[in-house]
C-alpha positions in Angstrom: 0.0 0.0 0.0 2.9 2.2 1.2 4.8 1.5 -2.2 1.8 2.2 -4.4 0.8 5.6 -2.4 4.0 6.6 -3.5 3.6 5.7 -6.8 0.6 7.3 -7.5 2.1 10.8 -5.8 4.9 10.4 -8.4 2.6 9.9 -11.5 0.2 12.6 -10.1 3.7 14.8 -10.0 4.8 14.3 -13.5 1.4 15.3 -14.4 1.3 18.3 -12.7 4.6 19.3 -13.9 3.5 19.0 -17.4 0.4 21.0 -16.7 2.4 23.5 -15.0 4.1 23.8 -17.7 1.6 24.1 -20.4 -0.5 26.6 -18.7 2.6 28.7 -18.2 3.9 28.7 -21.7 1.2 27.9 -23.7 -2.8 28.5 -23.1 -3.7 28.6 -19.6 -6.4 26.3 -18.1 -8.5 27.0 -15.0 -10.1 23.5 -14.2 -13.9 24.4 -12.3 -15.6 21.6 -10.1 -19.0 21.6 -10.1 -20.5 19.5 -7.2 -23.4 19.3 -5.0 -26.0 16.6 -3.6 -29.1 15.1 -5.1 -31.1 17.8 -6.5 -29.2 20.9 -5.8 -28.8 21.7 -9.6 -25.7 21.0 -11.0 -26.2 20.0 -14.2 -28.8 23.2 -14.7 -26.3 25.7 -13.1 -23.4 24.1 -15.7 -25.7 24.0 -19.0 -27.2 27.9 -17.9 -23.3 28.8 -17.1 -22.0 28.1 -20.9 -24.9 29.3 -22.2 -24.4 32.7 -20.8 -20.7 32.8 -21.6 -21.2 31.8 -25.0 -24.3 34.5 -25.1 -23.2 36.8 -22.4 -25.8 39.3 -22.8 -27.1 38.6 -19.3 -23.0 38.3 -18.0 -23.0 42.2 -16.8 -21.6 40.7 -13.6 -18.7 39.5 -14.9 -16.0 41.7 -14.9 -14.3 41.1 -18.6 -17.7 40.7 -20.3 -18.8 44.5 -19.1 -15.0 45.6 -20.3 -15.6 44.3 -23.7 -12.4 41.9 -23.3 -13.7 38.4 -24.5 -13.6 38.7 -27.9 -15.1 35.2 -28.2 -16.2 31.7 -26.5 -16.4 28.3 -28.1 -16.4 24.6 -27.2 -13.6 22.2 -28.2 -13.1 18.6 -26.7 -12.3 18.6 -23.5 -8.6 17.1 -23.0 -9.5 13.9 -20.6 -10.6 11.6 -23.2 -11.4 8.7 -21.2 -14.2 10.9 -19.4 -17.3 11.5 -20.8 -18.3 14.8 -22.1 -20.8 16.7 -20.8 -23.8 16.9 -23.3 -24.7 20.3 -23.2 -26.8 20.2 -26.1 -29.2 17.8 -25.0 -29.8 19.8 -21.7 -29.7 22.7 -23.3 -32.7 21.7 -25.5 -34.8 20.2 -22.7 -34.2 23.6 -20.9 -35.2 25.8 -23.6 -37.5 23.5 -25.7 -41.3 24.4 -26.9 -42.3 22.5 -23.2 -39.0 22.6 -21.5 -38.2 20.2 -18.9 -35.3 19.5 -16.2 -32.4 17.3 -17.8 -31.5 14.4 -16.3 -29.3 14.7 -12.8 -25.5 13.9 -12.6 -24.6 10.3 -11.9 -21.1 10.1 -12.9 -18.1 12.3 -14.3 -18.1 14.4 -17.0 -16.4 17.2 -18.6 -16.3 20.2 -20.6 -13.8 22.5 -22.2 -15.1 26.1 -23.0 -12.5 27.8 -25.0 -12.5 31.6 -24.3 -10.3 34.6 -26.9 -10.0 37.4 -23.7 -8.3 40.8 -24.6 -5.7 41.6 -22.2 -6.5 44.7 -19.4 -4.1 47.4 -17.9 -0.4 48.0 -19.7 -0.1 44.9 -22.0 -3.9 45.9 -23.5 -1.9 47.9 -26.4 1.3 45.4 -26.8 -0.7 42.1 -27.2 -3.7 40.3 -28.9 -6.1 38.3 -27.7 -5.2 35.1 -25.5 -6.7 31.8 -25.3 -7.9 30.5 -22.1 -9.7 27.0 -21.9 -12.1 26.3 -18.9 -12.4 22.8 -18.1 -15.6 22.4 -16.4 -16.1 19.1 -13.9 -19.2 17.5 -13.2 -19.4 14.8 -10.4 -21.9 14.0 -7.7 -21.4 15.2 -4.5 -22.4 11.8 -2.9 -18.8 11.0 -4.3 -17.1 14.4 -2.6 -18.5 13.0 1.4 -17.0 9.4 0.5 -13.3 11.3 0.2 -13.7 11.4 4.4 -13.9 7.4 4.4 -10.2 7.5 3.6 -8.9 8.0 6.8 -11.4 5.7 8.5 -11.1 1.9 9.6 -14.0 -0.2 9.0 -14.3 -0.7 12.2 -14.3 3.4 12.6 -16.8 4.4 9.5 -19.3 1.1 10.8 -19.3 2.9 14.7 -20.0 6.4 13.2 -22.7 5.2 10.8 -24.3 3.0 13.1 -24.7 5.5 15.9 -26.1 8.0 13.5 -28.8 6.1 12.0 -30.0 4.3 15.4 -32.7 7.4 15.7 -34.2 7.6 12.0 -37.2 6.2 11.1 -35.9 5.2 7.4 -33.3 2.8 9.3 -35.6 0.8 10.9 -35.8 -2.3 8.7 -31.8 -2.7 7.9 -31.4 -2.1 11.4 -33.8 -5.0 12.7 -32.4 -7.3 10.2 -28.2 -6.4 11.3 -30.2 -7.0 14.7 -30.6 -10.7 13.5 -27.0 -11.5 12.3 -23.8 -12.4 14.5 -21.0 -10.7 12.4 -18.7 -13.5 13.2 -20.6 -16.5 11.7 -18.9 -17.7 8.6 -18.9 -15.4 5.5 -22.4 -16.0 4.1 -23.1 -14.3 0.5 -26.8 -14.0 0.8 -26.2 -12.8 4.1 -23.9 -9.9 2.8 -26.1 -9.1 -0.3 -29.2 -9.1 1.9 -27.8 -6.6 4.3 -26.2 -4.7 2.0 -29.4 -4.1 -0.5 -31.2 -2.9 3.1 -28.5 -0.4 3.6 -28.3 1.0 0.0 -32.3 1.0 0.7 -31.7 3.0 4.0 -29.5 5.6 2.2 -32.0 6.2 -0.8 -34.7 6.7 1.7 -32.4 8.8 4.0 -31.6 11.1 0.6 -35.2 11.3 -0.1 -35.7 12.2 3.8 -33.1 15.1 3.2 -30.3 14.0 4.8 -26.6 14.8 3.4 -25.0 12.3 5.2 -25.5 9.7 2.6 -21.8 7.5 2.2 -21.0 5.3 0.6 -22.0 7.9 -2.4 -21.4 5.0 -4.6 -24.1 2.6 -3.7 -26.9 5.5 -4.5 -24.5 5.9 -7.9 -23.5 2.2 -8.8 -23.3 2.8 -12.2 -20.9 -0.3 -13.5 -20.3 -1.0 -10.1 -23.9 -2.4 -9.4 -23.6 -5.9 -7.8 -19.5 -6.1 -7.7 -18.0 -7.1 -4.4 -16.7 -3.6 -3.5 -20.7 -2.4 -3.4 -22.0 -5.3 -1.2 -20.7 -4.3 2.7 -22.5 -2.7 5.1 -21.6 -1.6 8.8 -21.3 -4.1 11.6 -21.0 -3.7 15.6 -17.8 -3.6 16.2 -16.7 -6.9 16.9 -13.0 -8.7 16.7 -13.2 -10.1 13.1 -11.8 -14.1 13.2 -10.2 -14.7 9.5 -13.3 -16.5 7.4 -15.8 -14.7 9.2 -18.5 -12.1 7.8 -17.3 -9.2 9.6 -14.0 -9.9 8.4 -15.2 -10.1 4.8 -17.0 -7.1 4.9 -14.0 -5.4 5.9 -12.1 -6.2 3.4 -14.7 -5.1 0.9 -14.8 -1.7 2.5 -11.2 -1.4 2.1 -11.6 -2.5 -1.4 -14.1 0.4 -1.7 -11.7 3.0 -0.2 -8.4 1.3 -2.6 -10.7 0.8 -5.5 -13.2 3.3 -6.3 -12.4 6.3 -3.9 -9.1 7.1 -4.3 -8.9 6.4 -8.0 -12.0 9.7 -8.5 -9.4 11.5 -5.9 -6.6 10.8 -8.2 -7.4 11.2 -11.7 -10.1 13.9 -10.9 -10.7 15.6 -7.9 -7.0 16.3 -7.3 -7.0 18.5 -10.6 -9.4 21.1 -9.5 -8.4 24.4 -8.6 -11.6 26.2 -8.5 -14.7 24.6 -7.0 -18.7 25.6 -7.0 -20.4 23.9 -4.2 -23.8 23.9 -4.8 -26.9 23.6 -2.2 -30.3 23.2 -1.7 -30.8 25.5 1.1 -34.1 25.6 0.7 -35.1 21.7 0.3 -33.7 21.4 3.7 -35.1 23.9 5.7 -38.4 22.6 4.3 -37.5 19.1 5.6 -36.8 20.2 8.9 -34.3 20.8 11.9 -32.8 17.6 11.4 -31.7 18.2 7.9 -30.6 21.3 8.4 -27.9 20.4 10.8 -27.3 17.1 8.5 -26.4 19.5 5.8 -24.1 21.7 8.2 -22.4 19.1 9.4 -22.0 18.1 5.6 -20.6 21.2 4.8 -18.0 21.4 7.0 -17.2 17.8 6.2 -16.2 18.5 2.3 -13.5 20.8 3.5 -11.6 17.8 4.5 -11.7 16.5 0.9 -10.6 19.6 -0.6 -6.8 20.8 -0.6 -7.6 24.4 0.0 -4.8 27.1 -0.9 -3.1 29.6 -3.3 -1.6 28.1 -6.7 1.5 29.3 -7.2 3.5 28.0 -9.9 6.3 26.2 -7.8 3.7 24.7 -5.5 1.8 23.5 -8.0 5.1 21.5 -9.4 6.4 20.7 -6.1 2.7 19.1 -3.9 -0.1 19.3 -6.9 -2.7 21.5 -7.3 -4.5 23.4 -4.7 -8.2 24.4 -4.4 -7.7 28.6 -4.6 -11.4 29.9 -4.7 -14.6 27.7 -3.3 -18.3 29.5 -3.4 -20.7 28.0 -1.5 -23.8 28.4 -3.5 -27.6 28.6 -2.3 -29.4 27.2 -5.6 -32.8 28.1 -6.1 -32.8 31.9 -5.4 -36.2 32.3 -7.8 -38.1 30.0 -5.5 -38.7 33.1 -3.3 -39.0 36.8 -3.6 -36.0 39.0 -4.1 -36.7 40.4 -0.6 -35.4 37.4 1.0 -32.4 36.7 -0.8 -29.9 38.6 1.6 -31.6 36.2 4.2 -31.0 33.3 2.1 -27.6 34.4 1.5 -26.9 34.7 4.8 -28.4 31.1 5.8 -25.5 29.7 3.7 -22.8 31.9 4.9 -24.0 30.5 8.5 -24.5 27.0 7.5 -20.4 27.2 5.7 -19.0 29.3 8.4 -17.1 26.3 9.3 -16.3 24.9 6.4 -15.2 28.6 5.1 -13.2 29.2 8.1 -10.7 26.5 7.5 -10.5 27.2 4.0 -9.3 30.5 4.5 -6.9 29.5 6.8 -5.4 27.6 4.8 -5.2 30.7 2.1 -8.0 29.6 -0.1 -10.5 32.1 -1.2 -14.0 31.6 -0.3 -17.8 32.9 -0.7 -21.4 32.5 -0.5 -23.8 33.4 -2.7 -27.9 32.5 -3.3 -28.0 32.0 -7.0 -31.0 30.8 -9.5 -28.9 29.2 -12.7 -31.8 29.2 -14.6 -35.3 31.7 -13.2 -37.9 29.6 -13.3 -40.3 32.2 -11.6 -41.7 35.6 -12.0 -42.2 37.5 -9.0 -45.5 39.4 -8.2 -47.3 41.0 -5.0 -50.7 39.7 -3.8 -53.3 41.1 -1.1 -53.9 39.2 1.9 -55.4 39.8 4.9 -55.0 43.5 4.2 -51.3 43.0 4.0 -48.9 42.7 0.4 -47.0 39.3 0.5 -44.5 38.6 -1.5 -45.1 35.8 -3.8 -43.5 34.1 -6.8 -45.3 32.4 -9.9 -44.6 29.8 -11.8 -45.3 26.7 -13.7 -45.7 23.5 -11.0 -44.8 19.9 -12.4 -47.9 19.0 -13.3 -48.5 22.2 -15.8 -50.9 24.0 -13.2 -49.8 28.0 -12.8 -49.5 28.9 -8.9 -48.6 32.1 -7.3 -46.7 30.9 -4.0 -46.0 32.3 -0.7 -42.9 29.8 0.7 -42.7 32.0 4.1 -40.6 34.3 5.5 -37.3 33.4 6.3 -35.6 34.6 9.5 -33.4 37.6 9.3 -30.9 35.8 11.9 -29.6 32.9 10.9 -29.4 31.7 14.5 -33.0 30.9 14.7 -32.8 28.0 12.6 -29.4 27.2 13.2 -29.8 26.7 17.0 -32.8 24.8 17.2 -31.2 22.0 14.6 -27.8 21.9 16.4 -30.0 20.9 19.6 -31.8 18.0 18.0 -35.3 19.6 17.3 -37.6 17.6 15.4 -39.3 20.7 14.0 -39.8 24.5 13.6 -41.8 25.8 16.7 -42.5 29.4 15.4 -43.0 29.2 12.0 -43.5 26.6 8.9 -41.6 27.2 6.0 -42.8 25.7 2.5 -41.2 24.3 -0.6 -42.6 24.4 -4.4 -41.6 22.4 -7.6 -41.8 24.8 -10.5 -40.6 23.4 -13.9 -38.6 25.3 -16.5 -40.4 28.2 -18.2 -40.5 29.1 -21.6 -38.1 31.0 -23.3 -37.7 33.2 -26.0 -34.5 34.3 -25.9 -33.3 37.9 -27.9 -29.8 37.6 -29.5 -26.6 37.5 -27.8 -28.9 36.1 -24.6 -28.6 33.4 -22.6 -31.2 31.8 -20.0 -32.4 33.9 -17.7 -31.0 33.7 -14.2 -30.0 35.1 -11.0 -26.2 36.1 -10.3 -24.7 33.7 -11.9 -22.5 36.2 -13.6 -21.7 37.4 -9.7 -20.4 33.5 -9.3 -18.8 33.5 -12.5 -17.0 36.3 -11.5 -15.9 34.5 -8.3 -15.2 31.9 -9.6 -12.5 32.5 -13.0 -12.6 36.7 -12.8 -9.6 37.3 -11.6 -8.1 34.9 -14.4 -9.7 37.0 -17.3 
């Protein structure tokens, strides 16, 4: 294991050397990771992104569209050709379609390369043309991101964690009454193992659906290939001295097969490549859900900074330890979902949910935000009587083609107020009741030189590759 570590370190090395290289004489490259759990909008917020910087009417945000420096933006092959490319065109069209639709979710890696021609600014604006710089745009799920914290855990560690978090929740009960009924050192049984481990990956969908973050392994909700293999059929097990033949002992070797196996070949050949990182969340979703997943997703939050390698890329650190994570935005998806009026609080809910998270990224000299963003508006916003007061509503099409004009509730101007109650293990909100609405795409018709409609994406754009324009 020791030797191989090692190995891999030197191969990622030479790579980064040649990178290094490349982007310093030749184009540069600024390599984006675009993550975020189930339903937080990634694969929107990445279609709506190129749209807008290949149509950047809407990009005013951005700091070298409102300058008049990009002289142009195209798409090219992306360089990893063993990764699959991000089909753009396809979600573009369900997005923007006579009866547009949302585009299927993210369940694996992709890529894309947008090529960009940006004049340059200040003193070299008169002695040079246009440059080329390519942004390489990753997609990958952000079940995959929590697994990165199995790495430094024993089996024995990850099965004590997962089991003591679980014991409480309602969608645990039947794996939990069935790991009831097995003694982990009988003899390695297969239908024992599958059985338990189809009840766990049954727990985690449920859990997901219940909106908790906490949902590792990230590849049994993704299997993709995977589905069936050894290194998907574990689940925990009290913690028990494991005798060699004995289920408990089998199961941790499959969880370290797991770790060897899938985990730290994503860290390797993607995750360790990215030096700029959009973190998406549904904010929203999971202050619907409750106290319970609020603090879930906090705890989430400040988990994912253990996975990321935060700090400035300098050239010589970047040949001598790899590439480091320089910017991260936190980003509060579904802005449109409620009135303008409370986006500042929104925006403030994710700065408080990240401030841990945030905090150690800084420290370690990365660069970091949040932001409450709307990739693509789905909504149109609109005042309505009630009660002899104005509340503010927002109107849009619901999944099932019916116009509403919704009221979600107002959310608090202090953060603490929702923030407290989760961190002491309230099972709901006592003062208030804050609603959540599915509204599908509306239709566009988009003037030239526009993209999509949407709400500060150029401000995360900006963020996120501005000071590289």
């Amino acid at each position: 294991m020791v030797l191989s570590s090692i190995a891999d370190n030197l191969v990622r090395g030479i790579e980064n050397v040649g990178d290094s290289l490349s982007e310093t004489f030749l184009e540069p490259v600024i390599r984006l990771g675009v993550t975020g759990l189930a339903r937080s909008g990634k694969t929107v917020f990445i279609t709506s992104l190129v749209a807008n910087m290949l149509d950047r009417g809407r990009m005013a945000g951005l700091a070298a569209q409102q300058e008049g420096r990009i002289a142009g933006a195209y798409l090219q092959p992306q360089p990893d050709d063993t990764v699959p490319r991000f089909d753009y065109e396809t979600h573009l069209a369900a997005l923007t379609g006579p009866s547009p639709r949302w585009p299927e979710s993210t369940r694996a890696v992709s890529e894309l390369r947008l090529s960009l021609k940006v004049r340059p600014s200040g003193l070299l604006s008169g002695l040079q043309g246009p440059r080329t710089i390519h942004l390489d745009i990753v997609d990958y799920p952000g079940e995959w991101l929590l697994d990165l914290a199995v790495l430094d855990l024993s089996y024995s560690e990850w099965s004590k964690e997962t089991l003591q978090r679980i014991r409480a929740r309602a969608c645990a009960a039947e794996f939990l009454a069935r790991l009831d009924e097995v003694d982990p050192e009988i003899p390695h049984d297969e239908p024992v193992a599958q059985d338990l481990a189809r009840l766990f990956t049954a727990y985690l969908n449920a859990a997901r659906d219940a909106g908790f973050s906490d949902c590792t392994p990230g590849r049994f909700l993704l299997p993709g290939d995977l589905a069936g293999s050894p290194a998907l059929t574990f689940a925990p097990l009290p913690d028990n001295p494991a005798r060699r033949g004995s289920l408990a002992r089998e199961m941790e070797r499959r969880f370290e097969a797991y770790k060897a196996k899938v985990v730290k070949p994503f860290f390797r050949d993607h995750f360790s490549r990215i030096d700029r990182q959009i973190v998406l969340v549904d904010v929203l979703g999971a202050i619907h859900k409750g106290p319970e997943a609020v603090e879930d997703m906090r705890q989430a939050m400040a988990g994912t900074l253990g996975a990321f390698r935060p700090g400035r890329n300098a050239w010589l650190t970047k040949l001598l330890m790899g590439r480091r994570v320089e910017k991260i935005l936190f980003a509060a998806t579904k802005a449109d979902h409620i009135h303008h009026t409370q986006h500042a609080r929104l925006t403030a809910i994710m700065e408080a949910l990240t401030r841990e998270a945030r905090d150690r990224a800084q420290f370690a000299g990365a660069d970091t935000s949040a932001l409450s963003i709307a990739a693509l508006r789905a909504t149109t916003e609109e005042m309505r009587r009630h009660e002899g007061a104005d509340l503010p509503c927002v109107r849009g099409t619901l999944l099932d083609g019916r116009q509403a004009a919704f009221h979600p509730g107002a959310l608090p101007e202090d953060p603490s107020h929702l923030l407290t109650p989760a961190r002491d293990g309230a099972k709901q909100w006592l003062d208030a009741e804050f609603q959540a609405m599915r509204f599908a795409p509306a239709p566009l018709t988009l003037s030239p030189g526009d993209g999509p409609p949407h709400i500060r994406l150029d401000r995360a754009a900006q963020f996120l590759i501005g000071d590289r324009l």
